[in-house]
C-alpha positions in Angstrom: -17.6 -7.7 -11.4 -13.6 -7.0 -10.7 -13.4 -3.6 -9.2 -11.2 -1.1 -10.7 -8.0 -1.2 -8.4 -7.3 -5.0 -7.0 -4.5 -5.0 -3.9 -2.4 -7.8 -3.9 -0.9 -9.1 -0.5 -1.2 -10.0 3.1 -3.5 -8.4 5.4 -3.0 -8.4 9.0 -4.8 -8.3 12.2 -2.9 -5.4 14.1 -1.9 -4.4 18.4 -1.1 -1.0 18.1 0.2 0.3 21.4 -1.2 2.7 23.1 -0.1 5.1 25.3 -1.4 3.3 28.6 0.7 0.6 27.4 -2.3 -1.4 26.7 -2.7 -2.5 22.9 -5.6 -1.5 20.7 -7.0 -4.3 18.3 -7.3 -3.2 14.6 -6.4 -4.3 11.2 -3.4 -3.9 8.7 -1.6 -5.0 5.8 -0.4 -2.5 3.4 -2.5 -3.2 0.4 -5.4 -4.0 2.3 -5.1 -0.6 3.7 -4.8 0.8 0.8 -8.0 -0.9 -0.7 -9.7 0.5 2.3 -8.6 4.5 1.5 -9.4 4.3 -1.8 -12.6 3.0 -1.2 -13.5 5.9 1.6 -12.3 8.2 -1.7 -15.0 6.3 -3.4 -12.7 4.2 -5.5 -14.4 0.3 -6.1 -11.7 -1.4 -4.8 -10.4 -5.2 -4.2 -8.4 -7.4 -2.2 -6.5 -10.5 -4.2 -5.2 -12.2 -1.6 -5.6 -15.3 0.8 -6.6 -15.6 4.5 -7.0 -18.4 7.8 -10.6 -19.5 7.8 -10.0 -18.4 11.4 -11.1 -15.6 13.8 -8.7 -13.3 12.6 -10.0 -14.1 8.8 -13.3 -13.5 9.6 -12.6 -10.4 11.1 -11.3 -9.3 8.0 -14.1 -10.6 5.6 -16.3 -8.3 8.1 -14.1 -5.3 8.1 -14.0 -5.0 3.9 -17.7 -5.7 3.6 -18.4 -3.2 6.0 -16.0 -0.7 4.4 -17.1 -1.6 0.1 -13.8 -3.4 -0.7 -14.4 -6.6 -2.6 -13.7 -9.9 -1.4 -15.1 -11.8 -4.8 -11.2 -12.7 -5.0 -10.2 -13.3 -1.4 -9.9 -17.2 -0.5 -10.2 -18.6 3.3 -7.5 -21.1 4.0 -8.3 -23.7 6.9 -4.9 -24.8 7.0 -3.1 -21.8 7.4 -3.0 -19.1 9.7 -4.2 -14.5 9.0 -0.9 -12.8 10.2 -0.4 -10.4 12.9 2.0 -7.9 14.0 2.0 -5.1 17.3 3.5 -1.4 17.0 5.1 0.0 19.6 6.1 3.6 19.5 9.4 5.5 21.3 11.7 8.2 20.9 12.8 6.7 17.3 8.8 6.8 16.0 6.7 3.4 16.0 8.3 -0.3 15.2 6.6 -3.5 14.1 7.1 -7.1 15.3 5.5 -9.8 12.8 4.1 -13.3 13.1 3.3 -14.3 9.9 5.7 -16.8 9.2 3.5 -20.0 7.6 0.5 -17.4 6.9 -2.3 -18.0 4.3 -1.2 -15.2 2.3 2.7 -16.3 2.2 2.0 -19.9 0.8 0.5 -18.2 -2.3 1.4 -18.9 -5.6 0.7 -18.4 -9.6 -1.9 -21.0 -9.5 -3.7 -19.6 -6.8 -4.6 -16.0 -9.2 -7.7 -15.1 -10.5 -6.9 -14.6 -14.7 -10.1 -13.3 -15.2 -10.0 -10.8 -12.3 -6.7 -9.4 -13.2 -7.5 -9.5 -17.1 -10.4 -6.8 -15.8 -8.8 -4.6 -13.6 -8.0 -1.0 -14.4 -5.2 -1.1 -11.6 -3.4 -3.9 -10.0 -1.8 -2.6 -7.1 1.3 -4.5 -4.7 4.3 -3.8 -2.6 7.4 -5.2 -1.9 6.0 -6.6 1.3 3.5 -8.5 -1.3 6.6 -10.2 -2.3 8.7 -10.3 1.0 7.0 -12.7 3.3 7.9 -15.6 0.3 9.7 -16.6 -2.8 6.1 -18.4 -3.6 4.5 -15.1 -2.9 7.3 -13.1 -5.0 6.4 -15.1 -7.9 2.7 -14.2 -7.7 3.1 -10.8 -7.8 5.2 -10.8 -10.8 2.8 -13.4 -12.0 -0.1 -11.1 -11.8 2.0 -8.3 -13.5 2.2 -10.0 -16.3 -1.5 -11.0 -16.4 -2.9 -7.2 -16.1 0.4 -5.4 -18.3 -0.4 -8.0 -21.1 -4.3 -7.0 -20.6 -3.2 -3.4 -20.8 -4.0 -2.7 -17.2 -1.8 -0.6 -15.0 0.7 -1.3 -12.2 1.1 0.2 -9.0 4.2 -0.5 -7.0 5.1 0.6 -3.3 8.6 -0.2 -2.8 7.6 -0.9 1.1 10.5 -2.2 2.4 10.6 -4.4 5.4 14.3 -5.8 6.6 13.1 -8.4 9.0 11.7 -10.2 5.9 14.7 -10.4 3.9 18.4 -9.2 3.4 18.6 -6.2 1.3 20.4 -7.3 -1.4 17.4 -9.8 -2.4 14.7 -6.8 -1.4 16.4 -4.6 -3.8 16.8 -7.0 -6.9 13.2 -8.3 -6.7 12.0 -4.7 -6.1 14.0 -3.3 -8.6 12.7 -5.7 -11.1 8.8 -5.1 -10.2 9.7 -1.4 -10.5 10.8 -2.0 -14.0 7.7 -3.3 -15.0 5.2 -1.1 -13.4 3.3 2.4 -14.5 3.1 4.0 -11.1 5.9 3.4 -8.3 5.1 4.7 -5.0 8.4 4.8 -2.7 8.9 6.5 0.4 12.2 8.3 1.3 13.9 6.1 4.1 13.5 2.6 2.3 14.5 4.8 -1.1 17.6 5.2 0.2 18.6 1.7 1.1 17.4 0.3 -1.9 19.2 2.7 -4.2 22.0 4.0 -2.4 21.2 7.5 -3.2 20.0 10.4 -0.9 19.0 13.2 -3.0 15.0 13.2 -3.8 15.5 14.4 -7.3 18.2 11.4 -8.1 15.6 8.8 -6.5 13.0 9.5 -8.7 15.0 9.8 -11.5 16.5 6.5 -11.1 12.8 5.0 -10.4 12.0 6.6 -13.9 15.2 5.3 -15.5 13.6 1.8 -14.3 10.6 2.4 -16.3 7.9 3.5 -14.4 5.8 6.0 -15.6 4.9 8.3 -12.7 6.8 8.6 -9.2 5.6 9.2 -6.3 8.3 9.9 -3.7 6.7 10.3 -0.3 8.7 13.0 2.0 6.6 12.6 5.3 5.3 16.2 6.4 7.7 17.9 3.3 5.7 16.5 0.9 5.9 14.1 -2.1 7.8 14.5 -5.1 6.4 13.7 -8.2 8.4 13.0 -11.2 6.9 11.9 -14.9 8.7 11.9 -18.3 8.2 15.2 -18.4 8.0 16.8 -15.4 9.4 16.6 -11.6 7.7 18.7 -9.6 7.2 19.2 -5.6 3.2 18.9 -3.6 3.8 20.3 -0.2 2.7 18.4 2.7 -0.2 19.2 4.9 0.3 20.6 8.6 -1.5 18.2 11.1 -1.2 17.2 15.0 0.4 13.7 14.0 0.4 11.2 16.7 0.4 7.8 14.8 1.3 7.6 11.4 1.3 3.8 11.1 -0.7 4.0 7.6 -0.2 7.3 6.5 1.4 5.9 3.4 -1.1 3.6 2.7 -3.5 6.0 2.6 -1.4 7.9 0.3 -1.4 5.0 -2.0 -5.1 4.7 -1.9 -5.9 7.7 -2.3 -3.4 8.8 -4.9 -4.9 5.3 -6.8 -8.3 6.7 -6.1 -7.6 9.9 -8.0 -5.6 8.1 -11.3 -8.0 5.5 -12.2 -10.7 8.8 -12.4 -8.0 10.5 -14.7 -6.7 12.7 -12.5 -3.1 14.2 -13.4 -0.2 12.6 -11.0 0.5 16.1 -9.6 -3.5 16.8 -8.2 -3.5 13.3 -7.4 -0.7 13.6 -5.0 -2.1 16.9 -3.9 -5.4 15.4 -2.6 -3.3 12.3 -1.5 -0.9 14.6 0.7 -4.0 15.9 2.8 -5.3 12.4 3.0 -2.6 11.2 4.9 -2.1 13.8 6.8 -5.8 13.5 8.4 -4.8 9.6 9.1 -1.7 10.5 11.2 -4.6 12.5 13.8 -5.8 8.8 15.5 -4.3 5.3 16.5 -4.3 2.5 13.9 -3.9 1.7 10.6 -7.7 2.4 9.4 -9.7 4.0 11.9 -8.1 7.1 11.2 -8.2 7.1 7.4 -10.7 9.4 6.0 -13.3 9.6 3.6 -13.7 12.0 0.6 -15.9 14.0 2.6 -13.0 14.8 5.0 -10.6 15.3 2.5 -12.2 17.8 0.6 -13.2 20.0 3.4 -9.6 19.5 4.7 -8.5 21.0 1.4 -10.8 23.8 1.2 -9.9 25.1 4.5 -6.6 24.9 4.0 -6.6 26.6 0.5 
């Protein structure tokens, strides 16, 4: 059975400094991590993607079984390696170094998709990372696009941007071009404003509507997200936490905003509940240990009413 939101992309085994200096093992990967919220929001949730038949690999097959996330449509490589990448953390917030270069998930192409799986999901959801770490890997996300938009499926898009992976200019056509074709695009501020060239919050989503996506979702860190339809552009104030590691805060917005959609939830509540969800990740170390379930959320938002 194909879960209801599928994550395309590359999942990878994390060393997230800490502050001893020592690193803390863990996992990451933005759509895996966002397969992982939505399923602590009680989403059925997938990951599309390909792994090492290695440590590392079965690390991951472990962590999503353990945590509901399907891996009916995850495919151990033996001659190709899981990615990894450490965070380190200073006075200019936290920065990533990747090695992933060669990875499973990076030498993926059309062939390798799952017709069926896509054909059946209510939301396929990627990233521009999905498509930076490859031009093979760029071609199967807008591969699968097609597949679940011709099914009458919905797409979800986090802009993501990551310069070490590629220039700019190349980030921002291919991104620009999965924007056009997607129902829900999820940027955050920073990267909006390199790919764009705009700074104003109400121009970005605009523009990301102009595209052709249905519903924006620009992520403010603590101000907020601003949410912009056809219709409407409106403001969801953040949530007041003691932060100290966002790493996947805006993964966990992602799942959990998906979480709330795909159960018909208007784009304005969704964010809501979203905005409190990954303001409770920010509270611990790591991309997932700190995520939180439904549970968490709701009594979060209850206290805070």
């Amino acid at each position: 059975m194909t879960p209801d939101i599928l994550c395309l992309g590359e999942p990878m085994l994390e060393f997230n400094q800490q502050p001893d200096g020592m690193y803390l093992p863990g996992h990451g990967g933005d759509t895996s991590n966002c397969a992982i919220a939505a399923a602590r929001q009680g989403a059925s949730t997938g990951c599309l993607t390909h792994i090492g038949k290695d440590a590392f690999g079965e690390s991951f097959m472990a962590l999503w079984t353990s945590e509901g996330v399907s891996t009916a449509h995850v495919e151990q490589v033996a001659d190709a390696h899981t990615g990894i990448y450490f965070v380190t953390h200073g006075e200019e917030g936290h920065e990533f170094s990747y090695f992933r270069a060669g990875s499973a998930c990076s030498l993926m192409t059309p062939d390798d998709l799952s017709k069926d799986a896509l054909q059946s999901a209510k939301i396929l959801h990627a990233s521009g990372i999905s498509q930076g770490i490859s031009e093979s890997a760029a071609d199967t996300v807008f591969a699968a696009i097609d597949i679940v938009k011709e099914a009458g499926g919905l797409v979800s898009y986090d802009t993501n941007l990551r310069e070490k992976l590629w220039p700019v200019s190349r980030a921002r056509a291919v991104i620009h071009a999965a924007v056009a074709q997607c129902d829900i695009a999820l940027p955050g501020l920073d990267d909006a404003v390199l790919l764009t060239g705009l700074s104003e919050p109400e121009a970005i989503v605009q523009f990301y509507l102009d595209l052709g996506a249905k519903i924006v979702a620009l992520t403010l860190g603590p101000k907020g997200t601003l949410v912009g339809t056809e219709s409407e552009t409106r403001l969801i104030p953040g949530r007041k936490v003691s932060a100290v590691d966002a790493t996947g805060a805006g993964d966990t917005f992602d799942g959990a905003f998906l979480s709330q959609i795909v159960t018909g939830s208007d784009p304005f509540s969704a964010a809501s509940y979203a905005n409190a969800a990954a303001a409770l990740s920010t509270q611990g170390f790591g991309a997932v240990a700190p995520m939180p379930y439904a549970s968490d959320v709701k009594a979060f938002l209850a206290g805070s009413a």
